[in-house]
N, CA, C and O of each residue as an XYZ file, in Angstrom:
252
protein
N     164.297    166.198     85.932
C     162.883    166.059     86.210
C     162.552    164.586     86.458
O     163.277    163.775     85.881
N     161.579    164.125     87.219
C     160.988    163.278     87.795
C     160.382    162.312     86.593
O     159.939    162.813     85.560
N     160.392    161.592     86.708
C     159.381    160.407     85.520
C     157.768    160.891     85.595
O     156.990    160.998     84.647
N     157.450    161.211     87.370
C     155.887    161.622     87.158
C     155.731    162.914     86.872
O     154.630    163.141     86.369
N     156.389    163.809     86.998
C     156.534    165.509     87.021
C     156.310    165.334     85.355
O     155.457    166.063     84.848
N     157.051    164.388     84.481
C     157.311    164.571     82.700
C     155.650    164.250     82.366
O     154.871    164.853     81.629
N     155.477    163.187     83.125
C     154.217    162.171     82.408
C     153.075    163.234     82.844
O     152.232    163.479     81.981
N     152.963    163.869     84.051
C     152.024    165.028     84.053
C     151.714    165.949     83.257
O     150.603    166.313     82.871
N     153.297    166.526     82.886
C     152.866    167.854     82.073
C     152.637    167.153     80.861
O     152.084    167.933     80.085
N     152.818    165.975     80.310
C     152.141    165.446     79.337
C     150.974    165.668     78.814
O     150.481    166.203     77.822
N     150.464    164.744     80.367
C     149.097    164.837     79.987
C     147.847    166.074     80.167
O     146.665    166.171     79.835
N     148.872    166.953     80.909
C     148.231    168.455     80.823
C     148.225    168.604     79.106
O     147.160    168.674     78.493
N     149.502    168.640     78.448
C     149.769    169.114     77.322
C     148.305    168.446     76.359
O     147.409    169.062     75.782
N     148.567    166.852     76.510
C     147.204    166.543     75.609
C     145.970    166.812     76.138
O     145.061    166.685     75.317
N     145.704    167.075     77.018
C     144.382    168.061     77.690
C     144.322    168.976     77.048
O     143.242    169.069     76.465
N     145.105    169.859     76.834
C     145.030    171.384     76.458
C     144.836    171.106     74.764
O     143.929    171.796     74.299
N     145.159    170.690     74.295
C     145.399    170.415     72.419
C     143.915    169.730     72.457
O     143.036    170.534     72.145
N     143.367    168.195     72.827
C     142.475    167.785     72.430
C     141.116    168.675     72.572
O     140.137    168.631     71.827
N     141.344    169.622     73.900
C     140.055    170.568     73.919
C     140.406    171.486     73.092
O     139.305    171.584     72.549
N     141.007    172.197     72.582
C     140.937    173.387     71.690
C     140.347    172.749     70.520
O     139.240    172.950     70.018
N     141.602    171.659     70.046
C     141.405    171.258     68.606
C     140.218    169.975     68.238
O     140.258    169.457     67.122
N     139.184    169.527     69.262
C     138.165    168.872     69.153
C     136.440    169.714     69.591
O     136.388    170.778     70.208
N     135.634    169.220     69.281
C     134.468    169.712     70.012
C     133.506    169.378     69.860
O     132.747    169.509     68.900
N     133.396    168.866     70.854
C     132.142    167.866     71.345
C     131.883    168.090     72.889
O     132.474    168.941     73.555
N     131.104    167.382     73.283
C     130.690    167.731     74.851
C     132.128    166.647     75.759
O     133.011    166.937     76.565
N     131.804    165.676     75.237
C     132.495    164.424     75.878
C     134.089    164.888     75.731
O     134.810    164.921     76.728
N     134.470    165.164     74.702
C     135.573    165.321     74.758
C     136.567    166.496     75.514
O     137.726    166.344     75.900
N     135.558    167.935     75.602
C     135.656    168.450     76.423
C     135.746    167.885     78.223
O     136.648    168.143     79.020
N     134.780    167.250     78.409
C     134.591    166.185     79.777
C     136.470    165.640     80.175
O     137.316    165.612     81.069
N     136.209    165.293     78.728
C     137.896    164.053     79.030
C     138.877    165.221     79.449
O     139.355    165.332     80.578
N     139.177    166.315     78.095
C     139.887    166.941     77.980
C     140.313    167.663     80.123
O     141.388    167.784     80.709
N     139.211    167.876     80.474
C     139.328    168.526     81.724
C     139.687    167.555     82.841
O     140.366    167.845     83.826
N     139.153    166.370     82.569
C     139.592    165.329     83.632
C     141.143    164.878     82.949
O     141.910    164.398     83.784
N     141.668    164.978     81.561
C     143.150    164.814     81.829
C     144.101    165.620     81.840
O     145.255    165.236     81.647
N     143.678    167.334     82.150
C     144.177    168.538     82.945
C     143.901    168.398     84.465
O     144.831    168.378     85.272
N     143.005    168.330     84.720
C     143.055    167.922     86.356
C     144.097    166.758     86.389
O     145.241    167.044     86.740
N     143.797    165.475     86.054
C     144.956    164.501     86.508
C     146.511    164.811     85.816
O     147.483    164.091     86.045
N     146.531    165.538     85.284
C     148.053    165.865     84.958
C     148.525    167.156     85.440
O     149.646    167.440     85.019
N     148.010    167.969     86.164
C     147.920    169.428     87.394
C     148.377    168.371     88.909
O     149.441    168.545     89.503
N     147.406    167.375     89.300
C     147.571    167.031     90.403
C     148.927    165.757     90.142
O     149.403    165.460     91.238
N     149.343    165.286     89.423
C     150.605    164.482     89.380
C     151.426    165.184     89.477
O     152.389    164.759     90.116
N     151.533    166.846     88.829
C     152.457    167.422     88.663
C     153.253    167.801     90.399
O     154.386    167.675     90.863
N     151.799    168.351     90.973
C     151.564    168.460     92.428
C     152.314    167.912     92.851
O     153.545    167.868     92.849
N     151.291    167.300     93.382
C     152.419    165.806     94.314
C     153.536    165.573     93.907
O     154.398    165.930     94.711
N     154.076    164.932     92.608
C     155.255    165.069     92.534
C     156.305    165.981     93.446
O     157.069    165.630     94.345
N     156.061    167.218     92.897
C     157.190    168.524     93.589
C     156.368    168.292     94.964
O     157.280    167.791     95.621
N     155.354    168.317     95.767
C     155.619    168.013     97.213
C     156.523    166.758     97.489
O     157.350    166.754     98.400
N     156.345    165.850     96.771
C     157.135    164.590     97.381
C     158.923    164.841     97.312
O     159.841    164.363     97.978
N     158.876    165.906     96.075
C     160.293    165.915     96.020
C     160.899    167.349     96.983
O     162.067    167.639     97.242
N     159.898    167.913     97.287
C     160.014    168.569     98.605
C     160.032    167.975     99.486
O     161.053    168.408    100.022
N     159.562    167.054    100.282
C     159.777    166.594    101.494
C     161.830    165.416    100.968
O     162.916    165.413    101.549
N     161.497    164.920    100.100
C     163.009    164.634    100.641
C     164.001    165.716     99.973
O     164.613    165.299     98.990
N     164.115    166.333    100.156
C     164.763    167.495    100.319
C     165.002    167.868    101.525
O     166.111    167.844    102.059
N     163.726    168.322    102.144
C     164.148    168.153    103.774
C     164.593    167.228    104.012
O     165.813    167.383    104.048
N     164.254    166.034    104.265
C     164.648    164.786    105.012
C     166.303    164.643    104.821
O     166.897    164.450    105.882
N     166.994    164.698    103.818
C     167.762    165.343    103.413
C     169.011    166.326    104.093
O     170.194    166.059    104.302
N     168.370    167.337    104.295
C     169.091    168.166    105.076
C     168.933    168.047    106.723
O     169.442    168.408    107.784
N     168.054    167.420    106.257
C     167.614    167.042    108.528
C     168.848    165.955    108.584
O     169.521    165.861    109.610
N     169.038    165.371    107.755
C     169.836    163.983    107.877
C     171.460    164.823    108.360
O     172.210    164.637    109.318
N     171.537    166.238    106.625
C     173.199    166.684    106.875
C     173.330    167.317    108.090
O     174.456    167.323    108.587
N     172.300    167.926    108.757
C     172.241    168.994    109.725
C     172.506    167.766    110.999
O     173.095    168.367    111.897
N     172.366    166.760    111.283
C     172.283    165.998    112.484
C     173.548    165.515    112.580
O     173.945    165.146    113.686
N     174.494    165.426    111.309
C     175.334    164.834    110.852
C     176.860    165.686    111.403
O     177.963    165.263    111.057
């Protein structure tokens, strides 16, 4: 796994724990903005490691 793919599901993970196990308005707020930003690192990540993958095989295939 990727350094950003780990640090994502991280911070999904403390998203998910601080909203269950806190409650307040704000913290809920956070809790969802550091599930969104640890959903979309996760993202990108696996697209980026999809495209060289192709690039990749475009390279063995020419080869």
């Amino acid at each position: 796994m990727n350094k950003t793919r780990i640090f994502g599901i991280t911070i999904i993970i403390i998203g998910i724990i601080s909203f269950f196990s806190l409650e307040n308005d704000l913290t809920g707020f956070i809790s969802g903005i550091l599930i969104g930003l640890g959903v979309g690192m996760t993202i990108n990540d696996l697209k980026n490691f999809k495209n060289k993958i192709s690039v990749s095989e475009n390279r063995e295939m020419t080869n």
